[in-house]
C-alpha positions as CSV (number, residue, x, y, z in Angstrom):
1,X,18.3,6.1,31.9
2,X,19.2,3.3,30.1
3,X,17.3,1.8,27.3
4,X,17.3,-2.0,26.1
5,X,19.9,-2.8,23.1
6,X,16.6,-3.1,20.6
7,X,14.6,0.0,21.9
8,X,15.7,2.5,19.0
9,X,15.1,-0.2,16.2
10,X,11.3,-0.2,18.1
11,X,11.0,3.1,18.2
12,X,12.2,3.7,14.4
13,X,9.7,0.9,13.6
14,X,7.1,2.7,15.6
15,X,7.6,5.7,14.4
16,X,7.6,4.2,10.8
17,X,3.8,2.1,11.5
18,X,2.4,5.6,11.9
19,X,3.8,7.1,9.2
20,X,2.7,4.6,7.2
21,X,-1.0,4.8,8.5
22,X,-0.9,8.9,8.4
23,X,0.4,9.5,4.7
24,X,-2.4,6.9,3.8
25,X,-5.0,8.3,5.5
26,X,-3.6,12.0,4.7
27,X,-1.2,12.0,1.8
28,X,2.2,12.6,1.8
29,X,2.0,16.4,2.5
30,X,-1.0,15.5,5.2
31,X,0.7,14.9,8.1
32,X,3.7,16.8,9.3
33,X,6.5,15.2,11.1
34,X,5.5,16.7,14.3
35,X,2.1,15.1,13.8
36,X,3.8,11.7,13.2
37,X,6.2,12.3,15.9
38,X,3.2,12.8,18.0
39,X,1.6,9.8,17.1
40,X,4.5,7.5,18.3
41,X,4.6,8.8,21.9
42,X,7.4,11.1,20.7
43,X,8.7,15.1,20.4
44,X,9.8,16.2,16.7
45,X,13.8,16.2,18.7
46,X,13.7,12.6,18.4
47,X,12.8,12.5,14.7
48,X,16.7,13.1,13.1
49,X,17.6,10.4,15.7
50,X,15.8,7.9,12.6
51,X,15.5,10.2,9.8
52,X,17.7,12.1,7.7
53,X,14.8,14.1,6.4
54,X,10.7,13.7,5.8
55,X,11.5,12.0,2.5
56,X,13.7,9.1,4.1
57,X,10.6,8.5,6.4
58,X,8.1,8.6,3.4
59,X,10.0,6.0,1.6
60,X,10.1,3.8,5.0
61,X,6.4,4.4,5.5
62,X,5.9,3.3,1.6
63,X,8.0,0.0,2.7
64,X,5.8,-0.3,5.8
65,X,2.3,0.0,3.7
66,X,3.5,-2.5,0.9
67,X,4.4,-4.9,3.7
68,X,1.0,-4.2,5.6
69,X,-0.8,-4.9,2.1
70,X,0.6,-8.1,1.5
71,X,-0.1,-9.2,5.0
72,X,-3.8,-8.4,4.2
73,X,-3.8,-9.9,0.2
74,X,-1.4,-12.5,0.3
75,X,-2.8,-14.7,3.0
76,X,-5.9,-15.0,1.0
77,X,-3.9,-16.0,-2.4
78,X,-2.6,-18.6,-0.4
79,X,-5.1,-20.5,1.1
80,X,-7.2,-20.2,-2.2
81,X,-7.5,-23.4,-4.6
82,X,-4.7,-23.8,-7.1
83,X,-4.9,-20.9,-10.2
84,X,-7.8,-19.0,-8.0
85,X,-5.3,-16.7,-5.5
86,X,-5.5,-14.0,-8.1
87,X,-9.2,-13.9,-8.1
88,X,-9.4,-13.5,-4.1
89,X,-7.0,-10.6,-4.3
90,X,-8.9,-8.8,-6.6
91,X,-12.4,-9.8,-4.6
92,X,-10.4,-8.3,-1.0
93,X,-8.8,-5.5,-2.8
94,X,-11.7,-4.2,-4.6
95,X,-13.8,-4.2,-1.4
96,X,-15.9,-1.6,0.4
97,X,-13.9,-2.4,3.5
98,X,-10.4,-1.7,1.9
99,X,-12.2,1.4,0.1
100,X,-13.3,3.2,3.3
101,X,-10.3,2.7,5.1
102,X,-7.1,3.8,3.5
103,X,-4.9,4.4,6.0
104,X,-4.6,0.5,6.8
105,X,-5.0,-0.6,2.1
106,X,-2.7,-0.1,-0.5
107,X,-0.6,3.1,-0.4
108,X,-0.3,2.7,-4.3
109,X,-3.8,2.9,-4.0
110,X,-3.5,5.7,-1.7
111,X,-0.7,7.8,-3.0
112,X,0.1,7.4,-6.4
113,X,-0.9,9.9,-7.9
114,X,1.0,12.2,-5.1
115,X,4.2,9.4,-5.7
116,X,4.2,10.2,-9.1
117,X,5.3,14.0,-8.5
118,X,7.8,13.1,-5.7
119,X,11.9,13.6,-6.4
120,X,13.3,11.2,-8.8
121,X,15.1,9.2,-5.8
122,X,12.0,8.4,-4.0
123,X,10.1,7.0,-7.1
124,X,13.6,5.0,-7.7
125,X,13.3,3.9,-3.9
126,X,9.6,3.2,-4.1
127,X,9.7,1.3,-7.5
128,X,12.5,-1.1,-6.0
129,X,9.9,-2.1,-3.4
130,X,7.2,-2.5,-6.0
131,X,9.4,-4.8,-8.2
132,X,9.5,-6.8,-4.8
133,X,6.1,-6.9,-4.3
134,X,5.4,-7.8,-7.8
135,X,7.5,-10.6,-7.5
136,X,5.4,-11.7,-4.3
137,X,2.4,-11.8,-6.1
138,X,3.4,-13.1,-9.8
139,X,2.9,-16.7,-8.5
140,X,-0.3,-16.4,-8.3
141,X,-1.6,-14.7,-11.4
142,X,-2.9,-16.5,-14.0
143,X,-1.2,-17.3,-17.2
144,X,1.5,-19.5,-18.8
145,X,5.1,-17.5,-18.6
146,X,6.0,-14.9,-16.3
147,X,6.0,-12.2,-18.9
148,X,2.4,-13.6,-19.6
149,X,1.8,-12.8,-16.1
150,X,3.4,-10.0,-15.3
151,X,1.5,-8.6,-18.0
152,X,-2.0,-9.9,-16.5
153,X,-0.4,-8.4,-13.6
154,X,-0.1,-4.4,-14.8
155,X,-3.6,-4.8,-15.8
156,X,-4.9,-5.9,-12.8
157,X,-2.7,-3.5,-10.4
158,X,-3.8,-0.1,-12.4
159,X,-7.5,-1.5,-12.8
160,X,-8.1,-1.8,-9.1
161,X,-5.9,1.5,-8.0
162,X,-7.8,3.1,-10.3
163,X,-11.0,2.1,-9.6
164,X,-10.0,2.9,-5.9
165,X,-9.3,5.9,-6.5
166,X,-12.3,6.5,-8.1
167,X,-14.7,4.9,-5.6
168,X,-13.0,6.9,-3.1
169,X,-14.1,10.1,-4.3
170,X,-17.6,9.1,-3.8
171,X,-20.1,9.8,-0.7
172,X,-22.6,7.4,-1.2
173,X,-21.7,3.4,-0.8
174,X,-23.8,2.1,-3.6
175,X,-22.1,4.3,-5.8
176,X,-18.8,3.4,-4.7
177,X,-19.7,-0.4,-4.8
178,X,-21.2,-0.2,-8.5
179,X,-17.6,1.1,-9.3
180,X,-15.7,-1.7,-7.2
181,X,-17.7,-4.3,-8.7
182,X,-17.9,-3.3,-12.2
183,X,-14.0,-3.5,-12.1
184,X,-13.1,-6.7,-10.3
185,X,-16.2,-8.1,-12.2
186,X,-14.3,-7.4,-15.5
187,X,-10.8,-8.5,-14.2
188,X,-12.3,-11.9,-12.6
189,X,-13.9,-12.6,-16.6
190,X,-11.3,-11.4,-18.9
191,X,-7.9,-12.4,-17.1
């Protein structure tokens, strides 16, 4: 059978999309490559077709979930009134919404805590595509210089994953909303 000249680029970015959603939901040692293979219509045979091994497909899924967070964040940055896109970050990221469903947030948010103990190349891999995210969302933070900024910037990342990570932990949703608004309450005052 013969397959169109972009079906394997679909099927890698397939395969990929779920990972991304699985190791977010799950963690990185959550789902097994079977289960991910699974996901995308697919038999673990196919998987060294794309991958040389599980951590070249956790560093593509990494990719993948800083690419579906700025396609949730950035729009709203963008369409905010000038000097206020920071602000509407903070408001979308520290939401109940993005709290209860991790699989489809942040996968610093997610994983980075598990990131932190990965190999050396993957945090070297993974920290390449948070410089490039950083650089996304510089512009819109407040201050007068980038360093000013990129400052403001590390502040606000680690506040919100942090208070994430906490609100996650909790069952009850008033709990986990005192949490999410105590944080971006702070950040929206003091940055």
């Amino acid at each position: 059978m013969r397959y169109e000249a972009d079906h394997k680029e679909r099927t890698h970015q397939r395969i990929v999309r779920n990972a991304a959603r699985k190791f977010r939901a799950k963690g990185l040692n959550g789902p097994a490559v079977s289960e991910v293979m699974k996901a995308s219509g697919l038999t673990v045979g196919g998987f060294y077709k794309h991958f040389r091994n599980k951590e070249d497909l956790l560093v593509a899924a990494i990719e993948e979930g800083l690419r579906d967070s700025e396609e949730r964040f950035l729009p709203v940055a963008k369409t905010a009134p000038k000097g206020e896109g920071w602000k509407e970050i903070v408001k979308k990221f520290l939401s109940l919404e993005h709290c209860d469903h991790p699989e489809g947030g942040c996968p610093m948010a997610a994983m980075s805590t598990e990131i932190a103990r990965a190999t050396p190349a993957v945090k070297n891999r993974v920290w390449g595509f948070m410089r490039e995210h950083r650089d996304r969302i510089l512009p819109f933070m407040p201050g007068e210089t980038d360093d000013e900024k990129g400052r403001k910037l590390i502040i606000a990342i680690t506040a919100m994953n942090g208070a994430l990570a906490m609100a996650r932990t909790m069952t009850d949703p008033k709990r986990k909303q005192q949490v999410l608004d105590a944080v971006r309450d702070h950040l929206l005052n003091t940055l």
